[in-house]
Backbone and ligand atoms as CSV (ligand in chain L), in Angstrom:
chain,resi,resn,atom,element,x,y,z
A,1,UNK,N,N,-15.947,-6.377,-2.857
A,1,UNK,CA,C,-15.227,-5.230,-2.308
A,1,UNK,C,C,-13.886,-5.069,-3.021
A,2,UNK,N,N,-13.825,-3.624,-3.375
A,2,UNK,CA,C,-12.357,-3.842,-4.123
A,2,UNK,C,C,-11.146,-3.166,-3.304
A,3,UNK,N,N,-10.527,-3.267,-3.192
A,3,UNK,CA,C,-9.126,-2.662,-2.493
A,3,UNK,C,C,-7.957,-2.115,-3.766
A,4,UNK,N,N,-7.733,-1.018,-3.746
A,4,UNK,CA,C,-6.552,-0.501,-4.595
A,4,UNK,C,C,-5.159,-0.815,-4.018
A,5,UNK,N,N,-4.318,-1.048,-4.577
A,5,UNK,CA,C,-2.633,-1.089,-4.066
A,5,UNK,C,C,-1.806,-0.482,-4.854
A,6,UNK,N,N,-1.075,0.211,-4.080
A,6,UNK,CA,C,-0.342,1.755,-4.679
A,6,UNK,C,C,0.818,1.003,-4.541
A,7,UNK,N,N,1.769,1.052,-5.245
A,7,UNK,CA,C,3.283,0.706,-5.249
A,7,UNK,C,C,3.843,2.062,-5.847
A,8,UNK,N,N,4.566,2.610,-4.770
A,8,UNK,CA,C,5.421,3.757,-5.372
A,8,UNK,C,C,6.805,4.177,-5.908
A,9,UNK,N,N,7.187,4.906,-5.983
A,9,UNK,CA,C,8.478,4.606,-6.903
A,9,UNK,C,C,9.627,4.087,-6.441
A,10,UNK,N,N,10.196,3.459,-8.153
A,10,UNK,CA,C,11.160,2.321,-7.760
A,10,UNK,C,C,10.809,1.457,-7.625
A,11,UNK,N,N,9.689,1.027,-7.080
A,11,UNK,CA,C,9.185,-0.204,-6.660
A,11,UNK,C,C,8.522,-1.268,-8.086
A,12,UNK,N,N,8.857,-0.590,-8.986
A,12,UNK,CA,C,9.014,-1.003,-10.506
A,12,UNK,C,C,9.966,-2.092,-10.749
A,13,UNK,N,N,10.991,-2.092,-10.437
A,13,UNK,CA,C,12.684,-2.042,-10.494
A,13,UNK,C,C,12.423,-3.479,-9.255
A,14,UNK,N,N,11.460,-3.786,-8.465
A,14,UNK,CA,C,11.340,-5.084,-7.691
A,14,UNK,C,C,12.505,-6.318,-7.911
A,15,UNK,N,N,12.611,-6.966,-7.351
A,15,UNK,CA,C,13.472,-7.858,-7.835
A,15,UNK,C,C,14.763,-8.292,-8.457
A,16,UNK,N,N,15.260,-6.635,-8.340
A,16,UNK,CA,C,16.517,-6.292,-9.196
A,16,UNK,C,C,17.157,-5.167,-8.272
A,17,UNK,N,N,16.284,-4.610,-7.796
A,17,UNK,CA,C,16.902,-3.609,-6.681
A,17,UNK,C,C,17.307,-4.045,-5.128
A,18,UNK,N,N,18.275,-3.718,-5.205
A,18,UNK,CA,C,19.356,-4.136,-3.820
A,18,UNK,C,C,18.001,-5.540,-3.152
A,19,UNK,N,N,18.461,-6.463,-3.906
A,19,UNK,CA,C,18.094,-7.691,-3.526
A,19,UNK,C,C,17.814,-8.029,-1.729
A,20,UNK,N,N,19.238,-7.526,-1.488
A,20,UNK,CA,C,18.789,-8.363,-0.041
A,20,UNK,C,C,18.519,-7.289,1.125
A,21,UNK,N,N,17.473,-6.102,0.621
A,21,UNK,CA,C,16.852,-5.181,1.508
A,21,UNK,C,C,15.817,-5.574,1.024
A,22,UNK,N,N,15.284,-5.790,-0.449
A,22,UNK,CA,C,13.587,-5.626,-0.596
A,22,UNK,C,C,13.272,-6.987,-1.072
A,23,UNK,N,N,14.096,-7.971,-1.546
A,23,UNK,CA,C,13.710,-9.613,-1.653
A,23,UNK,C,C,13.965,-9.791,-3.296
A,24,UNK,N,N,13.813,-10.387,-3.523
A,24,UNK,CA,C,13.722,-11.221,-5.332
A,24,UNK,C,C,12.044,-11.274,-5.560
A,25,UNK,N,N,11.288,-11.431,-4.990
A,25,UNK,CA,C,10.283,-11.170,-5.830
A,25,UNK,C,C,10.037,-9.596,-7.201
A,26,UNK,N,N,9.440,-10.012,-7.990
A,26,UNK,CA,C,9.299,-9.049,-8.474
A,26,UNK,C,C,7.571,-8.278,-8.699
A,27,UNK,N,N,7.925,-6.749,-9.110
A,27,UNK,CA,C,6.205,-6.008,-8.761
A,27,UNK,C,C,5.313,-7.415,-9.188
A,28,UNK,N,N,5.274,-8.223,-10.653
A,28,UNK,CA,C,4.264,-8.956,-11.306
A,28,UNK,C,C,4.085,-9.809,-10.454
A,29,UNK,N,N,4.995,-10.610,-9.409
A,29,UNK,CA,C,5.262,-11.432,-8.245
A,29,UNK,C,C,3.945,-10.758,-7.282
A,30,UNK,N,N,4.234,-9.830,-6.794
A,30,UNK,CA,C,3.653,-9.009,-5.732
A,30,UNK,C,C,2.157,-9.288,-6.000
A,31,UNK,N,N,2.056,-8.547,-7.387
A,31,UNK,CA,C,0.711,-8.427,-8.273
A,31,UNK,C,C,-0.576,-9.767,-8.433
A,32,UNK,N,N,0.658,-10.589,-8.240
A,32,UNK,CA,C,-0.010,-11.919,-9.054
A,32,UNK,C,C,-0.003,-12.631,-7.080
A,33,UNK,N,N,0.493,-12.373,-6.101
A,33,UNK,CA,C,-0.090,-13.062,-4.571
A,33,UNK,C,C,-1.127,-12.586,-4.228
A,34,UNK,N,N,-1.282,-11.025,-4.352
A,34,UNK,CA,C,-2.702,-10.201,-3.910
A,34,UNK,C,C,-4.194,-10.794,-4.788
A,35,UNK,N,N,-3.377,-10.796,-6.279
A,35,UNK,CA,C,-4.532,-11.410,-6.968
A,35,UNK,C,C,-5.026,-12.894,-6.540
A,36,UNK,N,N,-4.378,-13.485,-6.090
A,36,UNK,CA,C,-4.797,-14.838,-5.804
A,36,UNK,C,C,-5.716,-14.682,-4.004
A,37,UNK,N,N,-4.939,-13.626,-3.512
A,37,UNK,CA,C,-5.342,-13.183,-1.717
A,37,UNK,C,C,-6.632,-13.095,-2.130
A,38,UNK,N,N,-6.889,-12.087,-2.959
A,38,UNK,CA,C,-7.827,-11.596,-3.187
A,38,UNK,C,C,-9.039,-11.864,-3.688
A,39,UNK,N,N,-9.162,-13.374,-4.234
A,39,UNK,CA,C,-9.735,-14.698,-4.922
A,39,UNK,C,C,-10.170,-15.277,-3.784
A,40,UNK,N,N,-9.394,-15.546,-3.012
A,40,UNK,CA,C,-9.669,-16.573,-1.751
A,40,UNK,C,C,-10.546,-15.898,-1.076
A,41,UNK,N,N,-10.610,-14.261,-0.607
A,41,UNK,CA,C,-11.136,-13.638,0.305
A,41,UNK,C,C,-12.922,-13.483,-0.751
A,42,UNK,N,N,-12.582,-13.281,-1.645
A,42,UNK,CA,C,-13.671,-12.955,-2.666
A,42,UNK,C,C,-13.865,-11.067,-3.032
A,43,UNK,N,N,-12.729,-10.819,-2.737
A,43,UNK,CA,C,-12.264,-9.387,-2.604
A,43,UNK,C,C,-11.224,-8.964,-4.210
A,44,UNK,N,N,-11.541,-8.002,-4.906
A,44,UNK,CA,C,-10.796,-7.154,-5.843
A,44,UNK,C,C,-9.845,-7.002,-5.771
A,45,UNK,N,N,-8.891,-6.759,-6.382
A,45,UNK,CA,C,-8.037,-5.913,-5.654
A,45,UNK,C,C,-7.203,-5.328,-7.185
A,46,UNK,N,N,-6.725,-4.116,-6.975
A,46,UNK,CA,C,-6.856,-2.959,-8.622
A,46,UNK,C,C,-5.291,-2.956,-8.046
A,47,UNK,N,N,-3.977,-2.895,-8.447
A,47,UNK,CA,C,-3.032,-2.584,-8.556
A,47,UNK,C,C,-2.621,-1.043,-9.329
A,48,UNK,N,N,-1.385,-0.529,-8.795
A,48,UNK,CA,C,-0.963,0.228,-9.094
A,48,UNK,C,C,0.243,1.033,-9.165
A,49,UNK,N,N,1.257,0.855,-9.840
A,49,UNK,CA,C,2.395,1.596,-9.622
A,49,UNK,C,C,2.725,2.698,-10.316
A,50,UNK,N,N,3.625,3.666,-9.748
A,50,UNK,CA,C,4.207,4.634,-10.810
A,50,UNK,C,C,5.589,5.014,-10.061
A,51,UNK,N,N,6.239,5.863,-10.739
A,51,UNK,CA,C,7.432,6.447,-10.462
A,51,UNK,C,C,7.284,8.175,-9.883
A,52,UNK,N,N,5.874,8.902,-10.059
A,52,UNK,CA,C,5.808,9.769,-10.407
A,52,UNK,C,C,4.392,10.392,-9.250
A,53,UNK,N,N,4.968,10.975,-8.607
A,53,UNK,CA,C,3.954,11.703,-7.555
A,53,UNK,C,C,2.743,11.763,-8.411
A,54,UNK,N,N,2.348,12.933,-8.952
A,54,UNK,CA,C,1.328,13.532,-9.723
A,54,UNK,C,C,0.456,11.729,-9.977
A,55,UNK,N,N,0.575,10.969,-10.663
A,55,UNK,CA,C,0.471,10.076,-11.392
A,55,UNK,C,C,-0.312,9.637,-9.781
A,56,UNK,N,N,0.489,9.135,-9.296
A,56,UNK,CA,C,0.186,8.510,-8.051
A,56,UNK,C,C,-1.412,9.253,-7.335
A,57,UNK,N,N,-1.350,10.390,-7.089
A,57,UNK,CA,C,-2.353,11.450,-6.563
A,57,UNK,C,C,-3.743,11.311,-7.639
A,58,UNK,N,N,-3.510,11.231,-9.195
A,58,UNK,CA,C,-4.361,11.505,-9.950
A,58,UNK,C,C,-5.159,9.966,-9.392
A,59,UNK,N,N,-4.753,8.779,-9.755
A,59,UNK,CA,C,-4.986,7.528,-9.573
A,59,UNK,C,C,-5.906,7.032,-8.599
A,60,UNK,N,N,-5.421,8.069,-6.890
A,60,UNK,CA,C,-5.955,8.116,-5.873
A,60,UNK,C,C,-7.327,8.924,-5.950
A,61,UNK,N,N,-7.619,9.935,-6.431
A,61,UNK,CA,C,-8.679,10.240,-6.906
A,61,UNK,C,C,-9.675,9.527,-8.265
A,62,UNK,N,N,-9.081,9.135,-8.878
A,62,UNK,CA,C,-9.862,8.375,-9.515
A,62,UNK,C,C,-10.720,7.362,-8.725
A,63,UNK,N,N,-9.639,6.871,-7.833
A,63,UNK,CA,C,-9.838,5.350,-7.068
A,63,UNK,C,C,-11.241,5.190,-6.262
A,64,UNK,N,N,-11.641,7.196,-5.790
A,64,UNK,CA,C,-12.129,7.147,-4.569
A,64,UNK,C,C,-13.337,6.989,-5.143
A,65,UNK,N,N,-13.820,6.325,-6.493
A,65,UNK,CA,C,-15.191,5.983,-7.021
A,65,UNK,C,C,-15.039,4.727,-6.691
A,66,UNK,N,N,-13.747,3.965,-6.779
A,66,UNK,CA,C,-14.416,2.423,-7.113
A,66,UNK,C,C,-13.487,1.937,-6.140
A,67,UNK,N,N,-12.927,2.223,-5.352
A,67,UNK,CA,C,-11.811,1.226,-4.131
A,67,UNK,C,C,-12.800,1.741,-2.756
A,68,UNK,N,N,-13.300,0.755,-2.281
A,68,UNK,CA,C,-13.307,0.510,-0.377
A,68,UNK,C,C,-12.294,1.171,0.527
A,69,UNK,N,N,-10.985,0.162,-0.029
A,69,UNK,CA,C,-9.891,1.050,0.863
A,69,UNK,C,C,-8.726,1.209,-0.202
A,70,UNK,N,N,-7.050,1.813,0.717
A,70,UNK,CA,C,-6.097,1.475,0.211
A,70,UNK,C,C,-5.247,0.990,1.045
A,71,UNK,N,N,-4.067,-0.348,-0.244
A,71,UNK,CA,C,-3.086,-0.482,0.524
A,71,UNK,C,C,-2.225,0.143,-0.138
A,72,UNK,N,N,-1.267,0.672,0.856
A,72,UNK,CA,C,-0.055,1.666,-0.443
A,72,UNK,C,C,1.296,1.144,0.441
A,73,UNK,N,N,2.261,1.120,-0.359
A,73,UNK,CA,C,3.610,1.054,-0.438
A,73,UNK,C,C,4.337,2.657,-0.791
A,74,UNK,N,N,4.194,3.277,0.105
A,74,UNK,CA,C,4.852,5.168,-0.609
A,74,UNK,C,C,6.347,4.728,-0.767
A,75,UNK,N,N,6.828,3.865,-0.718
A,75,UNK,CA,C,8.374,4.199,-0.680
A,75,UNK,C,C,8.632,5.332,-0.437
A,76,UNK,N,N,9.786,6.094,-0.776
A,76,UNK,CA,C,10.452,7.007,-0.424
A,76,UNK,C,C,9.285,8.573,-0.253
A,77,UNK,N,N,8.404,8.070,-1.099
A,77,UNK,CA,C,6.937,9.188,-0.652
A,77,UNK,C,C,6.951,9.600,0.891
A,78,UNK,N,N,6.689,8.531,1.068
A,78,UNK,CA,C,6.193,8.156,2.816
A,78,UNK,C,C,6.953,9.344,3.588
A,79,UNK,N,N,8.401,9.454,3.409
A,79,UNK,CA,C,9.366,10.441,4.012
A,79,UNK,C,C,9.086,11.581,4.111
A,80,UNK,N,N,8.627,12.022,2.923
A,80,UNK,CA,C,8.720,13.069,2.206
A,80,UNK,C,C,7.428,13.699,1.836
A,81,UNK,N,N,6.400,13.581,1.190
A,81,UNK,CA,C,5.523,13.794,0.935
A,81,UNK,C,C,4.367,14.066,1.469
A,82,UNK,N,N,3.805,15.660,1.658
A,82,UNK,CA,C,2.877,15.973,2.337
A,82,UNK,C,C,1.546,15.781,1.278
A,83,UNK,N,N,2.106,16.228,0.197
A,83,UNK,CA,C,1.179,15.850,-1.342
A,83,UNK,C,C,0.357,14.663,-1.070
A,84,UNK,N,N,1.471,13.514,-1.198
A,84,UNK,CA,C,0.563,12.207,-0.655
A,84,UNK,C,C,-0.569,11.988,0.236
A,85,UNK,N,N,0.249,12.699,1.640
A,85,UNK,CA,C,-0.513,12.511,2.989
A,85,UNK,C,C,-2.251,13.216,2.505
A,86,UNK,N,N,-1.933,14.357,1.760
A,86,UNK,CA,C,-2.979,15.078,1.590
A,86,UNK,C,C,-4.420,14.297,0.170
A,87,UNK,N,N,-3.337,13.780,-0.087
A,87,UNK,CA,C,-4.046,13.004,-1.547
A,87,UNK,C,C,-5.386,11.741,-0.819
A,88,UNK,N,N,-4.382,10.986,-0.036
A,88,UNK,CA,C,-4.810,10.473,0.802
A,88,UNK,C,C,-6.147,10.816,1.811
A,89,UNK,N,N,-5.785,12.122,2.423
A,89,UNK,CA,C,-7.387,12.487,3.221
A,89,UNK,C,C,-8.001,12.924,2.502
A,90,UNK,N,N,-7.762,13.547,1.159
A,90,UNK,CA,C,-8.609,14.466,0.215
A,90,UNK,C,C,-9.492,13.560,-0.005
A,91,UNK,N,N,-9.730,11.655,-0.308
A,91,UNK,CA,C,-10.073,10.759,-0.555
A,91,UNK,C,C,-10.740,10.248,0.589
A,92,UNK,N,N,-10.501,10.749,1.855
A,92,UNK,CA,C,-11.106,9.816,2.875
A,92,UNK,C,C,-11.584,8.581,2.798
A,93,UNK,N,N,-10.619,7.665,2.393
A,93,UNK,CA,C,-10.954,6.172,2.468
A,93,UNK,C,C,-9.936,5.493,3.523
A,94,UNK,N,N,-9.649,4.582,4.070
A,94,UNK,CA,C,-9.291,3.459,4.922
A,94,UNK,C,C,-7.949,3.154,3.985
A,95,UNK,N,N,-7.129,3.942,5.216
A,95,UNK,CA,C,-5.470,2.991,4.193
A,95,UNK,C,C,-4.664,2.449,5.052
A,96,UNK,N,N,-3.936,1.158,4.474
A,96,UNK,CA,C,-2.891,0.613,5.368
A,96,UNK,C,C,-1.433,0.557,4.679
A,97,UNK,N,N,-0.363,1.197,5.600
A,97,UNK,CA,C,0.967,1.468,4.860
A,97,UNK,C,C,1.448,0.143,4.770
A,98,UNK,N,N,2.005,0.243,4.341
A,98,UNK,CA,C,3.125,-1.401,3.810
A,98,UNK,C,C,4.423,-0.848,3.561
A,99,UNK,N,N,5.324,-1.798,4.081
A,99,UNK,CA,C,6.671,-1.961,3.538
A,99,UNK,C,C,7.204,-3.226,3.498
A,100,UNK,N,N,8.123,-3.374,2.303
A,100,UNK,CA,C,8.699,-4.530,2.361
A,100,UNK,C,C,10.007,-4.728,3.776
A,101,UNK,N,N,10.763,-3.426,3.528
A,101,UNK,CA,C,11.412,-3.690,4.686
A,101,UNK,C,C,10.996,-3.303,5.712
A,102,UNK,N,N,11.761,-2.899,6.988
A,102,UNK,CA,C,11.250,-2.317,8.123
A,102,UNK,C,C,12.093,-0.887,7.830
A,103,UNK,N,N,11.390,0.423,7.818
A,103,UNK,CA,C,12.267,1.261,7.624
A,103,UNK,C,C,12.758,1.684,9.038
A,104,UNK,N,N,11.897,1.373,9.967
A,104,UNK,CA,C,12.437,1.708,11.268
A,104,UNK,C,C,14.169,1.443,11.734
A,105,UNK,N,N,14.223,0.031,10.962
A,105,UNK,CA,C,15.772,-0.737,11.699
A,105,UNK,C,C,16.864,-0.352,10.499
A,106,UNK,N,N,16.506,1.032,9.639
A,106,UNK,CA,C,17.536,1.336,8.810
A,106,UNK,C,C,17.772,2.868,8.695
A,107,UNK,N,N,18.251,3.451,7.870
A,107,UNK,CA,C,19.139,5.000,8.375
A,107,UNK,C,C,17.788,5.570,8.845
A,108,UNK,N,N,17.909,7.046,9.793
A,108,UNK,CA,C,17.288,7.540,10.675
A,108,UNK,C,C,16.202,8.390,9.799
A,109,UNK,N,N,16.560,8.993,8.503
A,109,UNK,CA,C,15.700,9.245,7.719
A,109,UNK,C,C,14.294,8.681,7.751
A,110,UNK,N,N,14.638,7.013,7.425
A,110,UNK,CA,C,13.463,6.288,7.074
A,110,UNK,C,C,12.499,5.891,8.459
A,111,UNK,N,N,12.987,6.346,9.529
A,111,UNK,CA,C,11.974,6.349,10.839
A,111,UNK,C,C,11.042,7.060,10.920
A,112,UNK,N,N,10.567,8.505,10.000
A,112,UNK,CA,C,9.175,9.257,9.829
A,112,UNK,C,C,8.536,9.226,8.983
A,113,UNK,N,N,7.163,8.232,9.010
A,113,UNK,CA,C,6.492,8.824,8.272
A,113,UNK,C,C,5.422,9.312,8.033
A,114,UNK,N,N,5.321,10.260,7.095
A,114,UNK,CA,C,3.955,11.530,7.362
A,114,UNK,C,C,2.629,10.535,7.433
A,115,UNK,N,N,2.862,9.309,6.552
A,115,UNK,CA,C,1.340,9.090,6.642
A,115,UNK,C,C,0.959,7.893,7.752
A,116,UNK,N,N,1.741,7.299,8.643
A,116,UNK,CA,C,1.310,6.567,9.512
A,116,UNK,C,C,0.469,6.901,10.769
A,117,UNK,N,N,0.735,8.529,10.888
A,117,UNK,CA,C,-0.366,8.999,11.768
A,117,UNK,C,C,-2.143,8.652,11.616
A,118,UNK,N,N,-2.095,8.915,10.010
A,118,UNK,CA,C,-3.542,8.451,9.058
A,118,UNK,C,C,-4.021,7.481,8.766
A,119,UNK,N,N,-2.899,6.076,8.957
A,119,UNK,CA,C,-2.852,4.861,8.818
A,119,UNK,C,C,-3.935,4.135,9.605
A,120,UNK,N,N,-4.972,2.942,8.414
A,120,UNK,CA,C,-5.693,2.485,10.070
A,120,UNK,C,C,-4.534,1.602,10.299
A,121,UNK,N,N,-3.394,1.203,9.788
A,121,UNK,CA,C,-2.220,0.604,10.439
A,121,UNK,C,C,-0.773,0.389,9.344
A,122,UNK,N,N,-0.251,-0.253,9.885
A,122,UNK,CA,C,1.045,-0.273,9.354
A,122,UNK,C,C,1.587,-1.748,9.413
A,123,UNK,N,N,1.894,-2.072,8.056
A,123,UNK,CA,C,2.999,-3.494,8.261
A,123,UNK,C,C,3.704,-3.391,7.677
A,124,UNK,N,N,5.166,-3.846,7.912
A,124,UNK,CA,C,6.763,-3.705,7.778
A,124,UNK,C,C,7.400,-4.708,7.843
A,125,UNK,N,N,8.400,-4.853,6.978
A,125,UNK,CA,C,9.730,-6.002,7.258
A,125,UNK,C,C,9.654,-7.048,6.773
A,126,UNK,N,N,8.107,-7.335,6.325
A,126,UNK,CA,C,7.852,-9.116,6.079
A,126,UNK,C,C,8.145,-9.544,4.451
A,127,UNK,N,N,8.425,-8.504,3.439
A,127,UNK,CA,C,8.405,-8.535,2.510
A,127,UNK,C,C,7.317,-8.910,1.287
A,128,UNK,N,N,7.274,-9.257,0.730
A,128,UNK,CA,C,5.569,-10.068,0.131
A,128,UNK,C,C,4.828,-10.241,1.054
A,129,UNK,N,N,4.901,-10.752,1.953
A,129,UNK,CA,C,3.739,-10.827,2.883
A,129,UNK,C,C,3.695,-9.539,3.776
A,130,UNK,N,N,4.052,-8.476,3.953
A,130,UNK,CA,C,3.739,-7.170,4.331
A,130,UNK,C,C,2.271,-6.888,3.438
A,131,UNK,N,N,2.749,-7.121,1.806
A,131,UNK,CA,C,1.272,-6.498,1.423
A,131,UNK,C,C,0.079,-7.515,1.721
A,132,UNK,N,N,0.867,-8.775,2.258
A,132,UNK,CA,C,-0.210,-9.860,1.663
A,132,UNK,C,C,-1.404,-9.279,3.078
A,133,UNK,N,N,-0.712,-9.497,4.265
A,133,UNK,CA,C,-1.024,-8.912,5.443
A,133,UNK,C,C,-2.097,-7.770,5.633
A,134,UNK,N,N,-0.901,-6.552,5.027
A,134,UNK,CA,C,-1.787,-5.435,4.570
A,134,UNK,C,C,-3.385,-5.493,4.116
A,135,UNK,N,N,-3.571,-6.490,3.038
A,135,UNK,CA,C,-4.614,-6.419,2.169
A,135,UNK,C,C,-5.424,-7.302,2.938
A,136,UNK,N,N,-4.868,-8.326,3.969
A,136,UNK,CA,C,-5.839,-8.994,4.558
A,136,UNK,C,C,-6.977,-8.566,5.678
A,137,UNK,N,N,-5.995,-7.408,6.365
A,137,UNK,CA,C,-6.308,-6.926,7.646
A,137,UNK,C,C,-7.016,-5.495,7.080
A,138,UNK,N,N,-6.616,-4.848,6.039
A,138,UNK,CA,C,-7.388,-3.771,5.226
A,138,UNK,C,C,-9.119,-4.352,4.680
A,139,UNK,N,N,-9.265,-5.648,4.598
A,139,UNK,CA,C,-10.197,-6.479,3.977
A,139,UNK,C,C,-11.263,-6.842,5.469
A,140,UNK,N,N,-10.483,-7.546,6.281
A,140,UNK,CA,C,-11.543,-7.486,7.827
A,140,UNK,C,C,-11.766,-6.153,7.814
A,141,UNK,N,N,-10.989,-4.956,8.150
A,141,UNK,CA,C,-11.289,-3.653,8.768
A,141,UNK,C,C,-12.813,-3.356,7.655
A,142,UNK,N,N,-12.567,-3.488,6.662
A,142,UNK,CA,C,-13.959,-2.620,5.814
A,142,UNK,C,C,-14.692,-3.773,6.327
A,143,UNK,N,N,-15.140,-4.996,6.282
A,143,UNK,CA,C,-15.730,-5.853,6.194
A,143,UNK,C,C,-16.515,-5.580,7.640
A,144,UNK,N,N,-16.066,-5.294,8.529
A,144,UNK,CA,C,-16.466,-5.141,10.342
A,144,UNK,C,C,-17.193,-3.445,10.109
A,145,UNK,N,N,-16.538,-2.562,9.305
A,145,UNK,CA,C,-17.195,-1.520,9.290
A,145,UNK,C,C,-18.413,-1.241,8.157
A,146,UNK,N,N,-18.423,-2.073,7.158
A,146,UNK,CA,C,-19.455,-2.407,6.787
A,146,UNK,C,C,-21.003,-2.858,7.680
A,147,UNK,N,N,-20.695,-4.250,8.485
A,147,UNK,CA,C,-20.994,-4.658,9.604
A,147,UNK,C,C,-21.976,-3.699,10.176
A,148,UNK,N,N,-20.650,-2.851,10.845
A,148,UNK,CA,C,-21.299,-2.092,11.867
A,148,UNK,C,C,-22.319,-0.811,10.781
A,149,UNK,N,N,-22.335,-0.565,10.069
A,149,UNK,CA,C,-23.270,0.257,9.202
A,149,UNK,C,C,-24.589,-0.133,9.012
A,150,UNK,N,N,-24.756,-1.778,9.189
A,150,UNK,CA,C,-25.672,-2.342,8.597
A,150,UNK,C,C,-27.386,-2.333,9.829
L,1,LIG,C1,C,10.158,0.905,1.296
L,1,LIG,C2,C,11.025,1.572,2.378
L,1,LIG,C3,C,11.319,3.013,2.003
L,1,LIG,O1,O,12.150,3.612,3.005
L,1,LIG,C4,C,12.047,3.093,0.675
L,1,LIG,O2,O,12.215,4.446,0.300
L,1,LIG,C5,C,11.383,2.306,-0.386
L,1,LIG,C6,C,10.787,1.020,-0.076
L,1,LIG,C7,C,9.910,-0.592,1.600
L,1,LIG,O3,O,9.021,-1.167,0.994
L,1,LIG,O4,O,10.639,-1.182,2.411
L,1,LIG,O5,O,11.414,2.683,-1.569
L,1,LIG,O6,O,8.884,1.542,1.292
């Protein structure tokens, strides 16, 4: 089973950007725990970042041949972006949001976002282990709905 992971913009810049909101790990950091998660579980998992909406959307359609589900990180997308939200159902696959921080416990901006309504869930705050989480609980969810198909 493969799982895609969207890292969105900025989220390039890992490990160097305001350190003590998003952690010292860096994206290859991130890249290289899922890959190992993803070993253990016996599960794929396709990485992905960009800086650049369009980029992001094209990717997501590509994806919807060969990814099960997604985990995505929208950063500042998440706020903002109906494009996304829409990229997202245009694909009808199984996604779980991630954040490294909690955007809830920071400016009031970062308390909406468009795509958690669509979310089969949401994890926040834990930093690396937000996605690790993400990809674990994204990995039961197909795995049980597989299941139940069978
Ligand atoms: C973020 C939180 C967003 O509010 C912010 O725009 C980001 C990163 C996080 O991982 O904590 O770029 O998604």
């Amino acid at each position: 089973m493969r799982i895609a992971v969207v890292h969105g913009p900025n989220l390039d810049l890992l490990g160097a950007r305001e350190p003590g909101v998003y952690g010292t790990a860096t994206l290859d950091d991130v890249n290289r725990a899922l890959a190992a998660l993803a070993g253990e579980l016996g599960a794929e998992v396709e990485p992905f970042q960009s800086n650049h909406e369009g980029k992001i959307l094209d990717f997501l359609a590509g994806a919807r041949h060969r990814a099960a589900g997604i985990v995505i990180n929208p950063a500042g997308l998440g706020h903002t972006s109906v494009a996304l939200l829409d990229g997202l159902l245009a694909i009808a696959k199984p996604f779980v949001e991630v954040h490294l921080s909690n955007p809830a416990a920071r400016e009031p901006f970062r308390r909406r976002s468009l795509l958690t309504p669509s979310a089969v869930g949401v994890v926040a705050g834990f930093g690396v282990d937000s996605y690790l989480s993400g990809f674990r609980c994204l990995h039961n969810h197909l795995q049980r709905a597989d299941a139940e198909h069978r």
